[in-house]
C-alpha positions in Angstrom: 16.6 -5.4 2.1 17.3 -1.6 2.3 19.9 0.0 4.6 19.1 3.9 5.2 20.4 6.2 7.2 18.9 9.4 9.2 21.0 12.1 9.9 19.7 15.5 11.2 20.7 18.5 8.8 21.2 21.3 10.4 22.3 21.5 13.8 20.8 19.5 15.8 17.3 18.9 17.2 15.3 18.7 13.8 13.0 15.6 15.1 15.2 12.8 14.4 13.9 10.1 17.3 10.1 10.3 15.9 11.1 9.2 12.4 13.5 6.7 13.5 10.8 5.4 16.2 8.0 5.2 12.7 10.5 3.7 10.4 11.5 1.0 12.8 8.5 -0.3 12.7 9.8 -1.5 9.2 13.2 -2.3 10.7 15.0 -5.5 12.1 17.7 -3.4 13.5 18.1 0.2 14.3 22.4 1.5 15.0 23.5 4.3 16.8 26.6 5.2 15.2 28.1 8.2 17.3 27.7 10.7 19.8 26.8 9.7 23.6 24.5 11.3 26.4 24.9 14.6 25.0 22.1 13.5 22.5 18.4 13.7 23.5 15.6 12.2 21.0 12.3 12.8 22.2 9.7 9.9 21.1 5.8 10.4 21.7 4.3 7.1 22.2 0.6 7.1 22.6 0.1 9.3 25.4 3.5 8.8 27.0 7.0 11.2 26.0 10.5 9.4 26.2 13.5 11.2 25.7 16.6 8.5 25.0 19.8 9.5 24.8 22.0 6.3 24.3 19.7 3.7 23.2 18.5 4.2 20.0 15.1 5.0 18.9 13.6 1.9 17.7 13.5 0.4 21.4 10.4 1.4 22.0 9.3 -1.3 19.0 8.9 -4.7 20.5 10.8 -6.8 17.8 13.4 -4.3 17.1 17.5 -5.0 17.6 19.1 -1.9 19.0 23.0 -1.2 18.6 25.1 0.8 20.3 27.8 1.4 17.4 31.6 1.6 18.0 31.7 5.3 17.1 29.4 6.1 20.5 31.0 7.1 24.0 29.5 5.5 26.6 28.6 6.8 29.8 28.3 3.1 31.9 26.0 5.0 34.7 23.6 7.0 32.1 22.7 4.1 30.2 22.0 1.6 33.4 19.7 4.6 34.4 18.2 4.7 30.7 17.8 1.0 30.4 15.9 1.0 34.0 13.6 3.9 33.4 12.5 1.8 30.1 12.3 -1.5 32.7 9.6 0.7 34.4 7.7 1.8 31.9 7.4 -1.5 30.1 10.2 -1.6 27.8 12.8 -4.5 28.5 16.2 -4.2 26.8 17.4 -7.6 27.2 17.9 -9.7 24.6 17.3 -6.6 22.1 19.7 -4.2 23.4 23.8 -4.6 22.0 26.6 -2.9 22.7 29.8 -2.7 20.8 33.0 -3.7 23.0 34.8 -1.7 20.6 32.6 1.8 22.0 35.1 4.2 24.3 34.1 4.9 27.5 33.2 7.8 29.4 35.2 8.3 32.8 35.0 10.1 35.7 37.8 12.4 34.7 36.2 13.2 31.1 33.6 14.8 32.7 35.9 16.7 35.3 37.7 17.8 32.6 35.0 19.1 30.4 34.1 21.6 33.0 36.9 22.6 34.0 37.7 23.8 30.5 34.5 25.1 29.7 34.9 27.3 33.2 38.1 28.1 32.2 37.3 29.0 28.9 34.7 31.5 30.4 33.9 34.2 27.5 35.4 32.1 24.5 33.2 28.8 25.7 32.7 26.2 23.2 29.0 25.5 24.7 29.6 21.9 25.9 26.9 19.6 27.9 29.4 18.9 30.5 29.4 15.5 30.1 32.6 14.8 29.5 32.1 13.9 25.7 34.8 15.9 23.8 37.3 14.5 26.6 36.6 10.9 26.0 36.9 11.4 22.3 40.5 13.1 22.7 41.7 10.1 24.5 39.9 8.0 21.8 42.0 9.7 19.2 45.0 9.4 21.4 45.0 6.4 21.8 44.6 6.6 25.4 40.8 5.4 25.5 39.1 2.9 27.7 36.9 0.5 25.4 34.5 -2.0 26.9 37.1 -4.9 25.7 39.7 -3.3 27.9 37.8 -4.3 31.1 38.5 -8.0 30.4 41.4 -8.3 31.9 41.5 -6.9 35.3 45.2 -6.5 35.7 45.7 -5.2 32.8 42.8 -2.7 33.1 43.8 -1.7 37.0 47.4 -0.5 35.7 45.4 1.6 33.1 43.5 3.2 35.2 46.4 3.7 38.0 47.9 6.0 35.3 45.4 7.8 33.3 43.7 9.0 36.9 46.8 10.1 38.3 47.8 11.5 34.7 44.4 13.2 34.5 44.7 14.4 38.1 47.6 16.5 37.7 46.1 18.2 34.0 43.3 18.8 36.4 45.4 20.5 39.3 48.1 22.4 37.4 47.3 22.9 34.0 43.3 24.0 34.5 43.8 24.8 38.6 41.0 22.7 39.1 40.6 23.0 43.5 39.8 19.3 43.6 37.8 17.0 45.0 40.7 15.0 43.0 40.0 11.2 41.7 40.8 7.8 43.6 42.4 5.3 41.6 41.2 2.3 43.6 37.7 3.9 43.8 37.3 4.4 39.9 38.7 1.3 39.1 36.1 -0.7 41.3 33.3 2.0 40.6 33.2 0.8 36.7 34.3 -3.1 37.7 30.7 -3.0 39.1 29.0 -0.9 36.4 30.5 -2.7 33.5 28.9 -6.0 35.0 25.8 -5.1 34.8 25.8 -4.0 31.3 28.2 -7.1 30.4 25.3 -9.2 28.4 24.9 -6.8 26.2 28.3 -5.8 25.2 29.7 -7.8 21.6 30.8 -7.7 18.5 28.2 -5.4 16.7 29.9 -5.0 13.4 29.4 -8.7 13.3 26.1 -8.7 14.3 25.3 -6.1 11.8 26.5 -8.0 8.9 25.0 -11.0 10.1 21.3 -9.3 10.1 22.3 -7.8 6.2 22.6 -11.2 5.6 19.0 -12.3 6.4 17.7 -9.8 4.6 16.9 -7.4 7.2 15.8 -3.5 6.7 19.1 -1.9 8.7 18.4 2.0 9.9 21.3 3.6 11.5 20.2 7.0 13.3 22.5 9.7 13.9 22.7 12.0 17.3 22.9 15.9 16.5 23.0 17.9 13.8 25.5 17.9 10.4 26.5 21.3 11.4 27.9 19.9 14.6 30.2 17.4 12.9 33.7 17.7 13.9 35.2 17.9 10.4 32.5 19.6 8.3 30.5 21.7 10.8 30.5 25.6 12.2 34.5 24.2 13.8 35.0 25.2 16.9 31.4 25.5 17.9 30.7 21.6 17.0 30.6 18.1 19.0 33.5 15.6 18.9 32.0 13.2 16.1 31.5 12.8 12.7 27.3 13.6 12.6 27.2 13.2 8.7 26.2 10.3 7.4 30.1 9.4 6.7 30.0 8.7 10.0 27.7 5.9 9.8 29.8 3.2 8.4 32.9 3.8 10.3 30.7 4.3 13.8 28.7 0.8 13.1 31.8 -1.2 11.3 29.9 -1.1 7.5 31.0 -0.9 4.4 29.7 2.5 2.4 28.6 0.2 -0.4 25.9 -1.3 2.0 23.8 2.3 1.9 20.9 3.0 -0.1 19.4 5.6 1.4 20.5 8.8 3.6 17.2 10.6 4.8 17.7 14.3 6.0 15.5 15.3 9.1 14.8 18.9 8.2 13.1 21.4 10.9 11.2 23.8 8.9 12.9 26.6 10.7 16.5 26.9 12.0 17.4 26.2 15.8 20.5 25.6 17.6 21.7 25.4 21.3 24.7 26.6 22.9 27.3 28.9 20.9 28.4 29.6 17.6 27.3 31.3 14.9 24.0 31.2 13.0 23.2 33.9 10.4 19.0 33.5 10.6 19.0 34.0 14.4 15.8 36.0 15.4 15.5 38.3 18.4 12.4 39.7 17.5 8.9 38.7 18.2 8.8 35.9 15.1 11.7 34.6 16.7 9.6 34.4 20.1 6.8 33.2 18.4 9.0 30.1 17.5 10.8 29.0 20.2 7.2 29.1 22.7 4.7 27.3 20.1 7.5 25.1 19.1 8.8 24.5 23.1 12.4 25.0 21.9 14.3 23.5 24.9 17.3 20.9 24.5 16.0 17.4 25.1 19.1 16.6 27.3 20.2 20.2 29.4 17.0 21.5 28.7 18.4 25.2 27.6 16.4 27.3 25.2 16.9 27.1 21.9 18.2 29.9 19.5 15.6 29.9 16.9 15.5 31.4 13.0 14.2 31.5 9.6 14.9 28.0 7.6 18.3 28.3 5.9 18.6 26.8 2.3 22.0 27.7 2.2 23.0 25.7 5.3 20.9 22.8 3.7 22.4 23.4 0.4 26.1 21.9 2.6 24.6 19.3 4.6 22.7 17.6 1.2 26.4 17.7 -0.4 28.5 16.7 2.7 25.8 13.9 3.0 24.6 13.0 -0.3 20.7 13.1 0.7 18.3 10.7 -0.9 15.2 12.0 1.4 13.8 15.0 3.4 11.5 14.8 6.2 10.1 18.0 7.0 9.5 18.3 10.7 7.5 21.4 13.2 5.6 22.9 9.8 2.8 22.8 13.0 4.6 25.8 14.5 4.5 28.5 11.5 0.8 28.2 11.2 -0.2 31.5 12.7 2.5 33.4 11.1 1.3 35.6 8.2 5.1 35.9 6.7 7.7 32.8 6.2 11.1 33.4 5.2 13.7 31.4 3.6 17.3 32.7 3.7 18.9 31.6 -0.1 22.5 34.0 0.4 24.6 35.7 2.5 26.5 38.8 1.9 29.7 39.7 3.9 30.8 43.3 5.2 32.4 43.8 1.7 29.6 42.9 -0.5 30.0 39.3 -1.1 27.8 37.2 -1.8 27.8 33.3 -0.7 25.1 30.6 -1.8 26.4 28.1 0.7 28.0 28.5 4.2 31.6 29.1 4.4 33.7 27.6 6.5 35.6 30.5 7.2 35.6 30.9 11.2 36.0 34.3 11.5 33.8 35.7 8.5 30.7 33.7 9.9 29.0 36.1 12.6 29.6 38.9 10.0 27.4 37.1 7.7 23.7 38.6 6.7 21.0 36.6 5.3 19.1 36.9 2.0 16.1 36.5 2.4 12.8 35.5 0.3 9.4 36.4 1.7 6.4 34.0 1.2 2.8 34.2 2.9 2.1 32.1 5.5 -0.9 29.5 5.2 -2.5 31.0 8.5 -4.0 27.6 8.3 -4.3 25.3 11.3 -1.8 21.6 9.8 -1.4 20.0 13.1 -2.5 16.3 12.5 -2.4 16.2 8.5 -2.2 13.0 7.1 -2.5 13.3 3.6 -0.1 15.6 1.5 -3.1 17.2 -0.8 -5.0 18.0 2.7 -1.8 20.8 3.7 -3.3 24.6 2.7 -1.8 25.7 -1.0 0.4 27.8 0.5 2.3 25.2 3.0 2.7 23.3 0.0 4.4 26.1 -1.7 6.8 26.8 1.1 7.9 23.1 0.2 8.2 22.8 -2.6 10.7 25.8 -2.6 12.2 24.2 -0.5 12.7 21.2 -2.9 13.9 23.9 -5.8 16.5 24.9 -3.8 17.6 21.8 -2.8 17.1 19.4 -5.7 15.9 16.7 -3.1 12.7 15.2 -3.1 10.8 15.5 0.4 9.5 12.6 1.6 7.7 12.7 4.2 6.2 16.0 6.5 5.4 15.7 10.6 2.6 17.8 11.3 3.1 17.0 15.6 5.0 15.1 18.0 3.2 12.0 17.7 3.8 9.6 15.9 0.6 9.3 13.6 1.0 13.0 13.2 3.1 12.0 10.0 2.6 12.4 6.2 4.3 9.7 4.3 4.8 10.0 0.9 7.4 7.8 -0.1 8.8 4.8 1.1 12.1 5.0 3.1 12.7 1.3 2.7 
């Protein structure tokens, strides 16, 4: 029995849903353990794409448990619309699908709120989805949170929701001169009533559950959402999402101990991307930078906006394989760079004085002064799209890895060389 965990490394968007969907093939249950609809993991099966952004992963395997962890906000209506666009394409969730009654919910005023910030916030916007997931973790925090228990006892539950709409009506009207339409009480309160019903068999103990399949010797796989730059504690703060994405987050998101891991697997894009704001010192606007984001269709799974694409960053890896203590990379979208007669890997950054820095700071306002330092290799101008076999890659792919390994002291594990899933070179077992 192995427990591993995949976590993307940089910030966001590396590829994590194809590995998860090949190693759950190996895998009695796969855990979500934070994040919500903001997530999108794009999965080729056979000649079919699915892009999941509650469910985890491994639903797409027939004998594969799938939880949705404590640490997750839920949208109720998002994940009846996920579970019944699997229903038509074959997939059934029942039976196979769990949901923690500890996981916060997403309401109708989260998401009210989000934009309302985000339009208020106008030049200094944080970049949010809009779907009302930093909201719903505030109230989590505060203490102020609905949780799928909660709905249990509908007396109980109607006098919560009495006061946090009203409460949320009048932050709404006179604190971010939101113009309405305002909330309705009686119509929220029956609105998730009916949606929590449907989704009722699948809510439970999951913690439980968890420890329960340890116990029969089960492989466990808990797959993160986002990026480690995007964590709320360690990542480029303010420009982040409202959950631990590290691999930290795993145990207190799925209700495990830390001694239960054995392995923490980083999903590592062979080039740098990120969506929305923030800083990122490898940014291309030139016509490399074009080059990456058509071949490699760099568009968010979820809002579908492009993607800010750069050269790979070993000193932004060189943070996420300490904040997470990597065991594993996977090395995803090699495919893209194969017409490009020049690679480039960024191993410092110098500051307007001079400085140098191996590793990213997490100094806010010294990051968008931050240049790159770069070292030039030659490109394989070699064609690695469906590679099985590691000695197969051109000599000069393999020496972009293994730099990449140098500078990172981890070994790399596996390298996707396409979007499906037998597009894969496995080297080493993740299990």
């Amino acid at each position: 029995m192995t427990n591993t965990i995949v976590v993307g490394s940089q910030w966001g968007d590396e590829g994590k849903g194809k590995l998860v969907d090949i190693l759950a093939e190996q895998a009695g249950t796969v855990v979500r353990f934070q994040g919500g609809n903001n997530a999108g993991h794009t999965v080729m099966f056979g000649d079919k794409k699915f892009i999941l952004h509650l469910i985890p992963s491994g639903i797409l395997q027939d004998n594969t448990k799938c939880v949705i962890g404590n640490g997750l906000v839920v949208d109720l209506e998002a994940l009846i619309d996920e579970i019944k666009e699997l229903a038509d394409l074959g997939i059934n969730c029942a039976g196979r699908l769990f949901i923690s009654d500890a996981a916060n919910i997403i309401m109708p005023y989260h998401r009210l709120l989000d934009k309302a910030r985000e339009e208020r916030l106008k030049k200094n916007k944080i970049g949010t989805t809009g779907r009302g997931i930093g909201p719903a973790y505030e109230d989590k925090v505060g203490r102020v949170g609905i949780r799928f228990a909660d709905i249990e006892n509908n007396s109980i539950f109607k006098e919560k929701i009495d006061h946090f709409v009203n409460d949320k009506n009048l932050i709404l009207q006179h604190v971010l001169g939101f113009k309405g339409p305002f909330l309705n009480s009686d119509e929220v309160f029956e609105q998730l009533l009916t949606l929590h019903k449907e989704l009722e068999p699948y809510v439970c103990d999951t913690s439980e559950l968890i420890a329960e399949d340890m116990k029969t010797g089960q492989h466990i796989l808990f797959e993160g959402a986002q990026g480690s730059l995007l964590d709320i504690d360690h990542g480029t703060y303010p420009f982040v999402t409202s959950s631990n994405t590290t691999a930290g987050g795993a145990c207190a998101g799925s209700g495990i101990g830390p001694c239960k891991i054995d392995k923490v697997v980083a999903i590592v894009k062979a080039y740098t991307t990120r969506v929305g704001e923030g800083p990122f010192p490898t940014e291309l606007f030139d016509d490399d930078g074009k080059h990456l984001a058509k071949v490699g269709q760099e568009f968010g799974a979820t809002t579908g906006r492009p993607r800010r694409c750069g050269w790979f960053d070993a000193c932004l890896l060189k943070k996420t394989v300490r904040l997470n203590g990597f065991t594993d990379l996977a090395i995803t979208k090699m495919d893209v760079m194969d017409k490009m007669k020049t690679v480039k890997i960024c191993v410092g950054y110098t500051d307007k004085s001079g400085k140098k820095y191996n590793s990213l700071p997490s100094k806010q306002v010294l990051l968008p002064e931050l240049q790159p330092i770069y070292e030039e290799m030659e490109g394989w101008m070699s064609d690695t799209v469906g590679i099985t076999e590691y000695d197969k890659l051109p000599e000069k792919a393999k020496l972009f890895l293994k730099r990449i390994e140098d500078l990172l002291e981890v070994p790399i594990s596996a390298v996707s060389t396409g979007p499906k899933r037998e597009q894969t070179i496995l080297m080493n077992s993740f299990f």
